[in-house]
PyMOL Python script that loads the backbone (N, CA, C, O; Angstrom):
from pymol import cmd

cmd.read_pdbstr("""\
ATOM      1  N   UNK A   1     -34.908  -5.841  14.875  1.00  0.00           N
ATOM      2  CA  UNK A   1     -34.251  -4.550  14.888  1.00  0.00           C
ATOM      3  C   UNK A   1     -33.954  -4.092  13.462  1.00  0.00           C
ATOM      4  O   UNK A   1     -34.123  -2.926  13.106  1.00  0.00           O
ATOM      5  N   UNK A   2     -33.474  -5.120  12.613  1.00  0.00           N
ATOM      6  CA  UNK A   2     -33.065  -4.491  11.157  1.00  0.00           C
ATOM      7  C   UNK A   2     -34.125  -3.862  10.428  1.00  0.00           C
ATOM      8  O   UNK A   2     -34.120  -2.872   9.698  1.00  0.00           O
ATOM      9  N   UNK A   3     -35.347  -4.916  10.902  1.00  0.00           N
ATOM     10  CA  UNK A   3     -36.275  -4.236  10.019  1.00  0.00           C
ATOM     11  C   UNK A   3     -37.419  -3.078  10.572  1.00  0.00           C
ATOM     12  O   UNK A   3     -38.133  -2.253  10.001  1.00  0.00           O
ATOM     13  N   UNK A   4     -37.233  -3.407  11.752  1.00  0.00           N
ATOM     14  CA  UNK A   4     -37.895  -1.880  12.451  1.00  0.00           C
ATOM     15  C   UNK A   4     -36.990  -0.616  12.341  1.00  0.00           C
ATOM     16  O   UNK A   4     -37.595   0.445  12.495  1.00  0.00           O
ATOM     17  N   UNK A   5     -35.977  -0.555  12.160  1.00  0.00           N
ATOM     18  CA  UNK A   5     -35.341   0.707  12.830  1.00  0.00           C
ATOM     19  C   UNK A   5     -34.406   0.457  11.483  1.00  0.00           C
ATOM     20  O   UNK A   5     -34.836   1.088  10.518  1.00  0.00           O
ATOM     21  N   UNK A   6     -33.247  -0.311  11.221  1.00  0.00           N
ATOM     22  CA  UNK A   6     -32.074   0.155  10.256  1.00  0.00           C
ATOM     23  C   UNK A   6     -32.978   0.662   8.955  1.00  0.00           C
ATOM     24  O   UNK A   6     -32.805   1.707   8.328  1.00  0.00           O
ATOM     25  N   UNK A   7     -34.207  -0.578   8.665  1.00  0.00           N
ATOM     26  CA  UNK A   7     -34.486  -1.108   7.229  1.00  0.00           C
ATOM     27  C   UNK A   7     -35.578   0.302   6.801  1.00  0.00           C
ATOM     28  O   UNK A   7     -35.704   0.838   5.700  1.00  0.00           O
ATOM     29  N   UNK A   8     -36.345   0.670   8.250  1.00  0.00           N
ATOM     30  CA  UNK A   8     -37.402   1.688   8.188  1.00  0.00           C
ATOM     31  C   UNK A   8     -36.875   3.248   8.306  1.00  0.00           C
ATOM     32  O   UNK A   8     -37.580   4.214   8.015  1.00  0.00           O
ATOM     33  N   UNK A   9     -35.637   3.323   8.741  1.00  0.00           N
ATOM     34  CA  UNK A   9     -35.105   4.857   9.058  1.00  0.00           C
ATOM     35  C   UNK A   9     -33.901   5.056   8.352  1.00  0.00           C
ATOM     36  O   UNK A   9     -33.663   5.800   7.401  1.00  0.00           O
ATOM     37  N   UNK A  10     -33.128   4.214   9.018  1.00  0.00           N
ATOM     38  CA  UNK A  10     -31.769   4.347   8.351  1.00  0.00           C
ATOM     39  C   UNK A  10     -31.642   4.494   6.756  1.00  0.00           C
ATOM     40  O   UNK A  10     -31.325   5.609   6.341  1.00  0.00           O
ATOM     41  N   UNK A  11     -31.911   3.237   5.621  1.00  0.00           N
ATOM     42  CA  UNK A  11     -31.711   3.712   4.662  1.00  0.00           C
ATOM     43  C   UNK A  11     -32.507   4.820   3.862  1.00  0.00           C
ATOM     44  O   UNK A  11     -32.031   5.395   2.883  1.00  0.00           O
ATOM     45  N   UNK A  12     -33.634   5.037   4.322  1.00  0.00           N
ATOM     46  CA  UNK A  12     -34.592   6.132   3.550  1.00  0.00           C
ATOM     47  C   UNK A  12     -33.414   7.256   4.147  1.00  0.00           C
ATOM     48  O   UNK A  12     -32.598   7.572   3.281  1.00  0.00           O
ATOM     49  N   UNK A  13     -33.253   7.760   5.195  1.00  0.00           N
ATOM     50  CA  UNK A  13     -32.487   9.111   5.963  1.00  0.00           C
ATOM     51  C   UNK A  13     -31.282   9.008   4.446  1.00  0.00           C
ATOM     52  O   UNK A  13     -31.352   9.746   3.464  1.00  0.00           O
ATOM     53  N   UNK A  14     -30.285   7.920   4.654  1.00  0.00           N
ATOM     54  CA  UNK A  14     -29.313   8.407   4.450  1.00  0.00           C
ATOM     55  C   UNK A  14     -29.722   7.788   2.507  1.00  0.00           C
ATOM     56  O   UNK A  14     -28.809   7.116   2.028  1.00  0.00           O
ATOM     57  N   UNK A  15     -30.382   7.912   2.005  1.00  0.00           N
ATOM     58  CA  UNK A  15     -31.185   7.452   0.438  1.00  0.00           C
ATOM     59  C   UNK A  15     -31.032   9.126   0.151  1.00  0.00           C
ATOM     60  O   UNK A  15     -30.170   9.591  -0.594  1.00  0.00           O
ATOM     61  N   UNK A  16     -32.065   9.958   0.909  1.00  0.00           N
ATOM     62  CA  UNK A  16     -31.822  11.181   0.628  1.00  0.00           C
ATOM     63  C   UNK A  16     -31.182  12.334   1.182  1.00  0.00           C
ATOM     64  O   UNK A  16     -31.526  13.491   0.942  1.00  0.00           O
ATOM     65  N   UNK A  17     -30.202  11.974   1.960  1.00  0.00           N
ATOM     66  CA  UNK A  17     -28.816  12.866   2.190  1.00  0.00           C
ATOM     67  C   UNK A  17     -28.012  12.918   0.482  1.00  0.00           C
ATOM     68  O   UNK A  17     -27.790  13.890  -0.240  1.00  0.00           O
ATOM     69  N   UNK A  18     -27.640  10.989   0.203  1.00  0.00           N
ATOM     70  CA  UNK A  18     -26.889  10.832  -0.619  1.00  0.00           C
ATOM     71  C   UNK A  18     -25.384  10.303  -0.633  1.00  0.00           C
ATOM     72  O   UNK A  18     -25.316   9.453   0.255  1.00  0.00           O
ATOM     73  N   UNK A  19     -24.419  10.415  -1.127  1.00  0.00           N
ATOM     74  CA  UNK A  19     -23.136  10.181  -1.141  1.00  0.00           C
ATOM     75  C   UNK A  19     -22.305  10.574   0.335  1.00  0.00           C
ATOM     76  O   UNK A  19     -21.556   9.858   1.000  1.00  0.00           O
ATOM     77  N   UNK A  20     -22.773  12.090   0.586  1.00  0.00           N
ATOM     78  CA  UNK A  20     -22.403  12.735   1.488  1.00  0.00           C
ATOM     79  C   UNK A  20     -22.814  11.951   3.303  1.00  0.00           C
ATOM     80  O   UNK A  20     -22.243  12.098   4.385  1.00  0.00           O
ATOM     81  N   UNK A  21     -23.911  11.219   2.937  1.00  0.00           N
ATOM     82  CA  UNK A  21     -24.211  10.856   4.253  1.00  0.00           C
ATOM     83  C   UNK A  21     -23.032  10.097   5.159  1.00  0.00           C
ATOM     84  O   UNK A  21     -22.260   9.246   4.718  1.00  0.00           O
ATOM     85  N   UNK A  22     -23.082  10.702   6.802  1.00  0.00           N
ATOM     86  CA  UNK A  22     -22.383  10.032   7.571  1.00  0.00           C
ATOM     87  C   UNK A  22     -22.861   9.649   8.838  1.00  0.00           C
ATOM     88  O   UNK A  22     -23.311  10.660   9.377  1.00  0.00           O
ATOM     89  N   UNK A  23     -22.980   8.633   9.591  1.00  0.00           N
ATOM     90  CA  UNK A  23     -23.256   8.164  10.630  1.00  0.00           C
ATOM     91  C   UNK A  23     -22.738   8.409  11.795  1.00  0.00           C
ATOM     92  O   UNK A  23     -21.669   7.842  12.023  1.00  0.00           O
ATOM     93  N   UNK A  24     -23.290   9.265  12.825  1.00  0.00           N
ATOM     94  CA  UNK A  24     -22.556   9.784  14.179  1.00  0.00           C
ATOM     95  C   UNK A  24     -23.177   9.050  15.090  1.00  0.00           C
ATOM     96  O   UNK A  24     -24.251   9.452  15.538  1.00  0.00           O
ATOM     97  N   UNK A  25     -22.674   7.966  15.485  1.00  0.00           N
ATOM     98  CA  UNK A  25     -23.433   6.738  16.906  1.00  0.00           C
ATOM     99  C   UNK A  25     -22.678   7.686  18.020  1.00  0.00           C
ATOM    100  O   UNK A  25     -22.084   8.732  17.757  1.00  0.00           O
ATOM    101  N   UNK A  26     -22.828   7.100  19.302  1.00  0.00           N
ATOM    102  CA  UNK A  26     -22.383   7.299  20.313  1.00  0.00           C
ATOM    103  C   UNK A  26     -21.512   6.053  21.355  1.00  0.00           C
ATOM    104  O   UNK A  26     -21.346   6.036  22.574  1.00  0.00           O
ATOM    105  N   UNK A  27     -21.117   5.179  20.387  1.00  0.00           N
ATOM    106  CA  UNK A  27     -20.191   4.076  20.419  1.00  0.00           C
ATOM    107  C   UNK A  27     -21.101   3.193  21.768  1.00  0.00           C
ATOM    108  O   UNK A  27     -20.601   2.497  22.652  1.00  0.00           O
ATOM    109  N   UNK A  28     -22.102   3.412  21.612  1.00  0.00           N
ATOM    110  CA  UNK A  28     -23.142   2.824  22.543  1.00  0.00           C
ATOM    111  C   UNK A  28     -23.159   0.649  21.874  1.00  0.00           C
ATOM    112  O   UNK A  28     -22.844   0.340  20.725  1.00  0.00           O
ATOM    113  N   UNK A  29     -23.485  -0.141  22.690  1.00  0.00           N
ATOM    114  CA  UNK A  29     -22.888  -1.359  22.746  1.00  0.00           C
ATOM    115  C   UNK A  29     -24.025  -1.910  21.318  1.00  0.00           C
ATOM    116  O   UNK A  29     -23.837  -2.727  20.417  1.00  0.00           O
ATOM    117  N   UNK A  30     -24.947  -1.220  21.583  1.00  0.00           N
ATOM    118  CA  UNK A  30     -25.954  -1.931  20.606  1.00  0.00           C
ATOM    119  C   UNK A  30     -25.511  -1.259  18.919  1.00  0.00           C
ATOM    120  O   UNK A  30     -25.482  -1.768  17.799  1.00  0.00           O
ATOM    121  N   UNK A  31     -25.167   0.328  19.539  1.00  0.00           N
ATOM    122  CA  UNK A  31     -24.311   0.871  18.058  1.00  0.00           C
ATOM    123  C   UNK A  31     -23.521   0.178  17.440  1.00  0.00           C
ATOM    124  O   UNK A  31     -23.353   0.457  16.253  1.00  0.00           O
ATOM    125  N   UNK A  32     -22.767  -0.962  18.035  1.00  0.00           N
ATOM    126  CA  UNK A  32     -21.529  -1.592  17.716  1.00  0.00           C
ATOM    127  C   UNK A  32     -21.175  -2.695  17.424  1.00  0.00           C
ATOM    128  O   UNK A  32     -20.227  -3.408  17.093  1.00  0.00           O
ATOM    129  N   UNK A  33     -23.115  -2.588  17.827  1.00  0.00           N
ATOM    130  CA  UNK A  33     -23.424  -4.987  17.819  1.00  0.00           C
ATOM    131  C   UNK A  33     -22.647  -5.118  16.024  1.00  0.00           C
ATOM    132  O   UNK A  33     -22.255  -4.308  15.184  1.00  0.00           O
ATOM    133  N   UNK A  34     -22.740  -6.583  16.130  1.00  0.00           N
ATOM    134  CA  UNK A  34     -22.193  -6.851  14.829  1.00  0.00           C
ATOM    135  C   UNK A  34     -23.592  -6.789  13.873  1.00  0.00           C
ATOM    136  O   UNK A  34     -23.716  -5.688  13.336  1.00  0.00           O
ATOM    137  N   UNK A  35     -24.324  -7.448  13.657  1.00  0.00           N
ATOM    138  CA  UNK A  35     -25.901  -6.420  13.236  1.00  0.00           C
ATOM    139  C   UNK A  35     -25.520  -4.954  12.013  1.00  0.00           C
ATOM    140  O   UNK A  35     -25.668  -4.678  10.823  1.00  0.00           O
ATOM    141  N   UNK A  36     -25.021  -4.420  13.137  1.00  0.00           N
ATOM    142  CA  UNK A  36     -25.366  -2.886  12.852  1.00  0.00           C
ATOM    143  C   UNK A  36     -23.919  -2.650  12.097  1.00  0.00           C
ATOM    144  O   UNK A  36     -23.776  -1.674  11.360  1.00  0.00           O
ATOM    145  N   UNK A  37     -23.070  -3.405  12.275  1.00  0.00           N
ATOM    146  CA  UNK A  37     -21.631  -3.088  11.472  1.00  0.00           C
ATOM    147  C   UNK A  37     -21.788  -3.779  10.440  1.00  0.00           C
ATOM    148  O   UNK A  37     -21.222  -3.209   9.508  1.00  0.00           O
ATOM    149  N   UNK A  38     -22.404  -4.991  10.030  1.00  0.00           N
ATOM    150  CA  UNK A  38     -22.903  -5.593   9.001  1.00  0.00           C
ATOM    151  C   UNK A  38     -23.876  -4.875   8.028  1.00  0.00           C
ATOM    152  O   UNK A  38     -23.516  -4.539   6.899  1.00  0.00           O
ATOM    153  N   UNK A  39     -25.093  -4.660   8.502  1.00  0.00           N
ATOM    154  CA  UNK A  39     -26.034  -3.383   7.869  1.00  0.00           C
ATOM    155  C   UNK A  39     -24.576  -2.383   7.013  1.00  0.00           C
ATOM    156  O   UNK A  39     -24.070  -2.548   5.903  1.00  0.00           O
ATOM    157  N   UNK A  40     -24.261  -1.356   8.116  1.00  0.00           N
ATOM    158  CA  UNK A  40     -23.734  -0.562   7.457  1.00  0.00           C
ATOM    159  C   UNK A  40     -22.679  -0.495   6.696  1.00  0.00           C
ATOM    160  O   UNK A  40     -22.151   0.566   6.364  1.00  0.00           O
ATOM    161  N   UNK A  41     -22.163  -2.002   6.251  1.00  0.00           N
ATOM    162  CA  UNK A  41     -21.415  -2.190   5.642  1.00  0.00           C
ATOM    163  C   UNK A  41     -21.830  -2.823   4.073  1.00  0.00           C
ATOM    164  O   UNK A  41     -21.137  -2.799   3.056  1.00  0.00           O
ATOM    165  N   UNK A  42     -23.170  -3.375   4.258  1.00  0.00           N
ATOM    166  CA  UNK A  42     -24.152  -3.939   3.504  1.00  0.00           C
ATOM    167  C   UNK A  42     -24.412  -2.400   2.590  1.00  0.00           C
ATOM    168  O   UNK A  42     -24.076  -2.105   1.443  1.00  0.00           O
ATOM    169  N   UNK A  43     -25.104  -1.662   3.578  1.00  0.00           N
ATOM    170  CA  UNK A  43     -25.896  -0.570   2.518  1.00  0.00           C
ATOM    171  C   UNK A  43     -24.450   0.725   2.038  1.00  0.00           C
ATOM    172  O   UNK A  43     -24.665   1.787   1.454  1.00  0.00           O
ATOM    173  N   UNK A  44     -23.414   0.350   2.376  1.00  0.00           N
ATOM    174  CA  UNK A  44     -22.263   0.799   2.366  1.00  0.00           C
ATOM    175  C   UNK A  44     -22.054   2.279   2.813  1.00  0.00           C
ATOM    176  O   UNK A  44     -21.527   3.153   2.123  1.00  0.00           O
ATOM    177  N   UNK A  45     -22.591   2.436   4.182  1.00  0.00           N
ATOM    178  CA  UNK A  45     -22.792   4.001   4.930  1.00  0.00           C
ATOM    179  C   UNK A  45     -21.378   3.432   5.827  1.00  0.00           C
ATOM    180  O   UNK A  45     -20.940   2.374   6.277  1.00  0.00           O
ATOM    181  N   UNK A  46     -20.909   5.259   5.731  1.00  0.00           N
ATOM    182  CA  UNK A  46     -19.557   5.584   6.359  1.00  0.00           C
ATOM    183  C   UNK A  46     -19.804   5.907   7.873  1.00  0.00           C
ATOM    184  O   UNK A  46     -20.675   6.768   8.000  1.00  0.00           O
ATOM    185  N   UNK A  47     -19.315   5.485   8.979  1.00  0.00           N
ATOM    186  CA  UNK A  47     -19.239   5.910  10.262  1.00  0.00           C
ATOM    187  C   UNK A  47     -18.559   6.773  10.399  1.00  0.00           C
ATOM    188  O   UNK A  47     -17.805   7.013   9.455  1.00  0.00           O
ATOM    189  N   UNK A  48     -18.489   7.613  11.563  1.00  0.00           N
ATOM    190  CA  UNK A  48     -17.693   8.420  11.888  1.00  0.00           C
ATOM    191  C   UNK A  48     -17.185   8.220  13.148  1.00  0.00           C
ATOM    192  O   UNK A  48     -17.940   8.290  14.118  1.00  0.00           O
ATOM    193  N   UNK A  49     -15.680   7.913  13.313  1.00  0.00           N
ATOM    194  CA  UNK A  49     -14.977   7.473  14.961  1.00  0.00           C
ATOM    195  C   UNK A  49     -15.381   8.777  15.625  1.00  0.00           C
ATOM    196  O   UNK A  49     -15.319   9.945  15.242  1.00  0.00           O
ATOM    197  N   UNK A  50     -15.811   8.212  16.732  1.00  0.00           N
ATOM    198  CA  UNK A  50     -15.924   8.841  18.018  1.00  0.00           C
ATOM    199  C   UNK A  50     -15.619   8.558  18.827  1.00  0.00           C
ATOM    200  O   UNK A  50     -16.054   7.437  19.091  1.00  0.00           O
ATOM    201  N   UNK A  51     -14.601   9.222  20.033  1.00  0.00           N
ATOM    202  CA  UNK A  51     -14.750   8.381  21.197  1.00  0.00           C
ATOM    203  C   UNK A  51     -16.079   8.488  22.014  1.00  0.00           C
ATOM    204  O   UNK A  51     -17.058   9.229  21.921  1.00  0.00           O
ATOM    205  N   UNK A  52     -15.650   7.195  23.070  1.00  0.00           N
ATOM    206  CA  UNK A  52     -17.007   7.359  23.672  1.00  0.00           C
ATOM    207  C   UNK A  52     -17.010   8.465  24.446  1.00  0.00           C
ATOM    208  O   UNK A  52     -16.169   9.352  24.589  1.00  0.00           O
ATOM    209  N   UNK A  53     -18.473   8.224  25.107  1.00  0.00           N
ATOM    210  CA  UNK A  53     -18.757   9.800  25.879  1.00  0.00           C
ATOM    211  C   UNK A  53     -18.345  11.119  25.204  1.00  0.00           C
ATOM    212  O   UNK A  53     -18.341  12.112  25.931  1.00  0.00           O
ATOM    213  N   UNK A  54     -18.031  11.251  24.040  1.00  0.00           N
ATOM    214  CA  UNK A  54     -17.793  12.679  23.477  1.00  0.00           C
ATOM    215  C   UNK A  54     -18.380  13.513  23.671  1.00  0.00           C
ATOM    216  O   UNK A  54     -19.571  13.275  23.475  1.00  0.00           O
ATOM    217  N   UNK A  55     -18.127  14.728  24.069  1.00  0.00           N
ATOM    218  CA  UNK A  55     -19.435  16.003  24.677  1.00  0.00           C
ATOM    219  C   UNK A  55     -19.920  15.981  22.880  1.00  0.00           C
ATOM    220  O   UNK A  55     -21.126  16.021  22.633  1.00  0.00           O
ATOM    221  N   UNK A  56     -19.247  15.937  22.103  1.00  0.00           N
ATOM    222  CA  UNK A  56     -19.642  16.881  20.773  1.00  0.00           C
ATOM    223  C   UNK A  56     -20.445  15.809  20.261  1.00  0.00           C
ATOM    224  O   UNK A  56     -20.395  15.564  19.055  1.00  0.00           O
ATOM    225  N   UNK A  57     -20.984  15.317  20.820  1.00  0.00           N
ATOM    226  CA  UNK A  57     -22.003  14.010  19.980  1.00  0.00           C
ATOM    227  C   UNK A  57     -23.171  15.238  19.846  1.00  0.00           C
ATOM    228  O   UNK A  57     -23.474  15.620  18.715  1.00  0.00           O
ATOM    229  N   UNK A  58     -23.739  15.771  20.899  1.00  0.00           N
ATOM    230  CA  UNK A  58     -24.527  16.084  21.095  1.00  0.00           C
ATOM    231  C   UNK A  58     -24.725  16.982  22.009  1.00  0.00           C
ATOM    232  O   UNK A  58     -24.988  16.767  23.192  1.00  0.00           O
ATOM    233  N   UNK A  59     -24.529  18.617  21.167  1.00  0.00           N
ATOM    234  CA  UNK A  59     -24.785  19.911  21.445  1.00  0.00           C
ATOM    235  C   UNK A  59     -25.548  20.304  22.486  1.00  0.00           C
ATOM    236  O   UNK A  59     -25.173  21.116  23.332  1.00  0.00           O
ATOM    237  N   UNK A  60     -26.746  19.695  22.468  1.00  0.00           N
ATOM    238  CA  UNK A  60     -28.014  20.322  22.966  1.00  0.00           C
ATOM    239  C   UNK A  60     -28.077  19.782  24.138  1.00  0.00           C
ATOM    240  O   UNK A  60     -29.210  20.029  24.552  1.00  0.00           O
ATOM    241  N   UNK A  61     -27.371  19.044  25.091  1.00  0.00           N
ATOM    242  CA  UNK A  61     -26.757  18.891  25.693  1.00  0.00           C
ATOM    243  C   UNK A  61     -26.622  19.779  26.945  1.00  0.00           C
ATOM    244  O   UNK A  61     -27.186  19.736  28.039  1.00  0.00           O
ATOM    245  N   UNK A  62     -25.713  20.575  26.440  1.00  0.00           N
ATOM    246  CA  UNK A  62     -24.759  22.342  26.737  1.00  0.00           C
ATOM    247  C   UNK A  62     -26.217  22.772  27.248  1.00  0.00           C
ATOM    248  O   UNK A  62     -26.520  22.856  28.438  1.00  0.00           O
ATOM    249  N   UNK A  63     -27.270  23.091  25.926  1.00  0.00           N
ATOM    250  CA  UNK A  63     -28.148  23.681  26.517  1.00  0.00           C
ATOM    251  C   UNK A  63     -29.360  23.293  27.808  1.00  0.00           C
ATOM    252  O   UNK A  63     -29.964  24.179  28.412  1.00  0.00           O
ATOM    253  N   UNK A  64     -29.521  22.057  28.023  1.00  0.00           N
ATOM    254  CA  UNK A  64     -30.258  21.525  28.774  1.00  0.00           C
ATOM    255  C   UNK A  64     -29.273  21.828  30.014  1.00  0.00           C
ATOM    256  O   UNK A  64     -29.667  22.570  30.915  1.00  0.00           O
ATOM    257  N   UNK A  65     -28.071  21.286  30.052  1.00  0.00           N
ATOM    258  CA  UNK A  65     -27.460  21.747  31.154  1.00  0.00           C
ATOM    259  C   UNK A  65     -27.930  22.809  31.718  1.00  0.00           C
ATOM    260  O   UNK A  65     -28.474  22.793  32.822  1.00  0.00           O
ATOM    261  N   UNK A  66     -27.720  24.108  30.824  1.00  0.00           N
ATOM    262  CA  UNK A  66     -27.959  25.523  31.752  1.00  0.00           C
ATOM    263  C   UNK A  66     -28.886  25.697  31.670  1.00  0.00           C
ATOM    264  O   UNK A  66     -28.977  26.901  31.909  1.00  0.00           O
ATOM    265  N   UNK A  67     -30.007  25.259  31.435  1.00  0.00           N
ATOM    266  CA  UNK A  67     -31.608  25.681  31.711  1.00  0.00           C
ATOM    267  C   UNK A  67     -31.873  24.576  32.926  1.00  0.00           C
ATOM    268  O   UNK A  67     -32.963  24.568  33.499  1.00  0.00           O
ATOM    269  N   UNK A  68     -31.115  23.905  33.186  1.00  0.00           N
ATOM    270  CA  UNK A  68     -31.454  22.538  34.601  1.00  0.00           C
ATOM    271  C   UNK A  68     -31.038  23.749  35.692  1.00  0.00           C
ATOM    272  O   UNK A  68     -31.677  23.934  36.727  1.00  0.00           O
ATOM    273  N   UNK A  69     -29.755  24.618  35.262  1.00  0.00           N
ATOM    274  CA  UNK A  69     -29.110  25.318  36.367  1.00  0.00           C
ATOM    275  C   UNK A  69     -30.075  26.195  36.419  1.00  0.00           C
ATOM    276  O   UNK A  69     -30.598  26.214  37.533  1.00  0.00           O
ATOM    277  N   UNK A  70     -30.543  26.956  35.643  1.00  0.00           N
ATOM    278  CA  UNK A  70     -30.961  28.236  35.852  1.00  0.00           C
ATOM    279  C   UNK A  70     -32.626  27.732  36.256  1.00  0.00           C
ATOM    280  O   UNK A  70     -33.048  28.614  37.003  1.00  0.00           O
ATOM    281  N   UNK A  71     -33.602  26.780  36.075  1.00  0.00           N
ATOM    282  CA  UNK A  71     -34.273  26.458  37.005  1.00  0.00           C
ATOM    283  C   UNK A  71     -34.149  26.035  38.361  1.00  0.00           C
ATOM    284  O   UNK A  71     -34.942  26.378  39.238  1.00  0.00           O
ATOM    285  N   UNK A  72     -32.986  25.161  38.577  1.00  0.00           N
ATOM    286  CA  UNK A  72     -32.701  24.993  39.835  1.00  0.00           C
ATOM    287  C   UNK A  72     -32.703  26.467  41.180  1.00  0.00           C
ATOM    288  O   UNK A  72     -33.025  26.650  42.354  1.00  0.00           O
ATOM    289  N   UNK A  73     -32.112  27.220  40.007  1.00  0.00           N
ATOM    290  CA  UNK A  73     -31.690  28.056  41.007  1.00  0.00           C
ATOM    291  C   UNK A  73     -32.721  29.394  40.855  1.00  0.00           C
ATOM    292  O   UNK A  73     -32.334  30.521  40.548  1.00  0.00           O
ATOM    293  N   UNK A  74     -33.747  29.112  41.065  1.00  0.00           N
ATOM    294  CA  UNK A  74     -35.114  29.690  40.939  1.00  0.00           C
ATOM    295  C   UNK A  74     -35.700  29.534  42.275  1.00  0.00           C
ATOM    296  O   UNK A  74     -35.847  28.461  42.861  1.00  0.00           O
ATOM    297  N   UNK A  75     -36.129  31.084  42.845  1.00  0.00           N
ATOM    298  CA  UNK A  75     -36.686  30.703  44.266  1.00  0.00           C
ATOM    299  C   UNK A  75     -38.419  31.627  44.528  1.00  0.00           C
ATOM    300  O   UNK A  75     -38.805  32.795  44.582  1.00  0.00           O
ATOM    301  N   UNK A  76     -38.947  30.426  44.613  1.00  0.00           N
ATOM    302  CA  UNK A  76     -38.881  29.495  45.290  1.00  0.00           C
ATOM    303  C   UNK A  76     -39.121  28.479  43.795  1.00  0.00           C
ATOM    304  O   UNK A  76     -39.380  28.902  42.669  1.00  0.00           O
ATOM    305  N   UNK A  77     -38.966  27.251  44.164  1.00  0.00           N
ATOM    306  CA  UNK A  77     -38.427  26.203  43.106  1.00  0.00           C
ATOM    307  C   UNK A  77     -39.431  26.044  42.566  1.00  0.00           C
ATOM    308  O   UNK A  77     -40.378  26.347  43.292  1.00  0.00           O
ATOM    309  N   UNK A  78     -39.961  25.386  40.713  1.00  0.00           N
ATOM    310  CA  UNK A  78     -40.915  25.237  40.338  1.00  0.00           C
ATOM    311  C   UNK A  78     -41.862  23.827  40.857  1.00  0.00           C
ATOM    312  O   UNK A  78     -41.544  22.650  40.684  1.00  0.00           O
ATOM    313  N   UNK A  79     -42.989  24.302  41.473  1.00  0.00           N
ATOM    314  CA  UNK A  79     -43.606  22.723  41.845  1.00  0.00           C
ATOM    315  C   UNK A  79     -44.587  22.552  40.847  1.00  0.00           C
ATOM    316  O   UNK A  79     -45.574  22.057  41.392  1.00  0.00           O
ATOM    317  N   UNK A  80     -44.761  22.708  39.778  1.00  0.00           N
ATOM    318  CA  UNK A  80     -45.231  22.160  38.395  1.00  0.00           C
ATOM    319  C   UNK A  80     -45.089  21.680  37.334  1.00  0.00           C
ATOM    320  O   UNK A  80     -45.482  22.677  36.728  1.00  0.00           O
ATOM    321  N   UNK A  81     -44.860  20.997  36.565  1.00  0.00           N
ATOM    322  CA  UNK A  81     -44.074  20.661  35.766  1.00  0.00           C
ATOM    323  C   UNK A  81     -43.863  21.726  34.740  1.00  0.00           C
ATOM    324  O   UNK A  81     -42.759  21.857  34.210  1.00  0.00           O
ATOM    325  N   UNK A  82     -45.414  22.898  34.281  1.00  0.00           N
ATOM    326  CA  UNK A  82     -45.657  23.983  33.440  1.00  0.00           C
ATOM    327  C   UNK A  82     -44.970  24.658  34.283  1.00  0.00           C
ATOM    328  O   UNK A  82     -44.218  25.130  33.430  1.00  0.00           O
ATOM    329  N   UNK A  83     -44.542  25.163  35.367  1.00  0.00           N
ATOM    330  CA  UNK A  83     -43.670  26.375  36.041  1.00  0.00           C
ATOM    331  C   UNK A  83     -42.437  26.383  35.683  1.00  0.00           C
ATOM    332  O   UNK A  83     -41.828  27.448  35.784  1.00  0.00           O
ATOM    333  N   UNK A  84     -41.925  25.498  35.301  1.00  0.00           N
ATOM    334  CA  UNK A  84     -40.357  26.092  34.637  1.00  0.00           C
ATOM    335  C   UNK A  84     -40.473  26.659  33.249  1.00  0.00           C
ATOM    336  O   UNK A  84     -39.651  27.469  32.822  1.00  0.00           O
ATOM    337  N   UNK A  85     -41.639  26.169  32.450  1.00  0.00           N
ATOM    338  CA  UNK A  85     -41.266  26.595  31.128  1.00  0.00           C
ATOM    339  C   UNK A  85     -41.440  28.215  31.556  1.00  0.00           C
ATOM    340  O   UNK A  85     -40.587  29.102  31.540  1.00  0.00           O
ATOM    341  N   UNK A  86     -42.798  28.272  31.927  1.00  0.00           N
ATOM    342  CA  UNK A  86     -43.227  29.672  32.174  1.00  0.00           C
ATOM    343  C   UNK A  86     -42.398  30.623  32.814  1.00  0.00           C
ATOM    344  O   UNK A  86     -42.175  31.783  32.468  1.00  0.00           O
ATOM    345  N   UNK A  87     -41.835  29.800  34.089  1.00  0.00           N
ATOM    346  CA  UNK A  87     -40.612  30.853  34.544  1.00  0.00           C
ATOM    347  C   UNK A  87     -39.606  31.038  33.587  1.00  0.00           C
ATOM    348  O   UNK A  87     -39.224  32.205  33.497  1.00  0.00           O
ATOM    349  N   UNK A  88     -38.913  29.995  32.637  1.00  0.00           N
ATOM    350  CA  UNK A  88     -38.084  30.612  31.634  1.00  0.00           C
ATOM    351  C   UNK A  88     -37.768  31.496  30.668  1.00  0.00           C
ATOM    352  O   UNK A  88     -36.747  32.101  30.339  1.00  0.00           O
ATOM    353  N   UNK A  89     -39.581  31.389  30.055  1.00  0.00           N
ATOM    354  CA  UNK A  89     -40.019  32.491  29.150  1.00  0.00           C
ATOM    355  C   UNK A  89     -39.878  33.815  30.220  1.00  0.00           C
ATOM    356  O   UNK A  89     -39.022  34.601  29.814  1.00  0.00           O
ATOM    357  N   UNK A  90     -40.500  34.219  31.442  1.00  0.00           N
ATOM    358  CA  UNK A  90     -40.428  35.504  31.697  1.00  0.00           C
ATOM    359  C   UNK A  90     -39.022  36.186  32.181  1.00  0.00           C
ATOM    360  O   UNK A  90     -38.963  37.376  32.490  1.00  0.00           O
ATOM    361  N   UNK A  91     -37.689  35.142  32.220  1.00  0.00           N
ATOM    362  CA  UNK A  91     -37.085  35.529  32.212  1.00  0.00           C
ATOM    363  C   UNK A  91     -36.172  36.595  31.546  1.00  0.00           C
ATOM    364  O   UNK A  91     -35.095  36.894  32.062  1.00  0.00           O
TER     365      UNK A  91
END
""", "prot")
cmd.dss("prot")
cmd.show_as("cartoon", "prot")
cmd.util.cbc("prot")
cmd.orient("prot")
């Protein structure tokens, strides 16, 4: 894991953010392994507390919500997987 994912993403991302960089997990169990609190204490990147489940982790979210509703409630329902986009656009 360190070297697929922290060693290959993590420090290049936050190399060129800079000083400013901050880390928004989702207090998810593997976010929290000791691993990953070690790393980021190693390459000395700041977390940011969250509680768990926070809606504000992740915005886009909101939007998937109301495009689930507003296909759902499309009649007659899309039986394609291409029929919702298409019905969305002509909306």
């Amino acid at each position: 894991m360190r070297d697929d994912i922290l060693d290959a993403y993590m420090r290049h991302y936050a190399g060129a953010i800079g000083d400013d960089f901050l880390l928004q997990d989702d207090n998810a169990r593997s976010h929290r392994a000791r691993i990953m609190d070690d790393y980021l204490q190693q390459e000395t990147i700041q977390r940011i507390e969250w509680p768990a489940r926070s809606l504000d982790l992740n915005p886009i979210e909101h939007v998937w919500d109301a495009l689930e509703r507003h296909i759902a409630a499309l009649n007659p329902p899309p039986q394609k997987l291409a029929t919702p986009a298409t019905a969305l656009q002509e909306q």
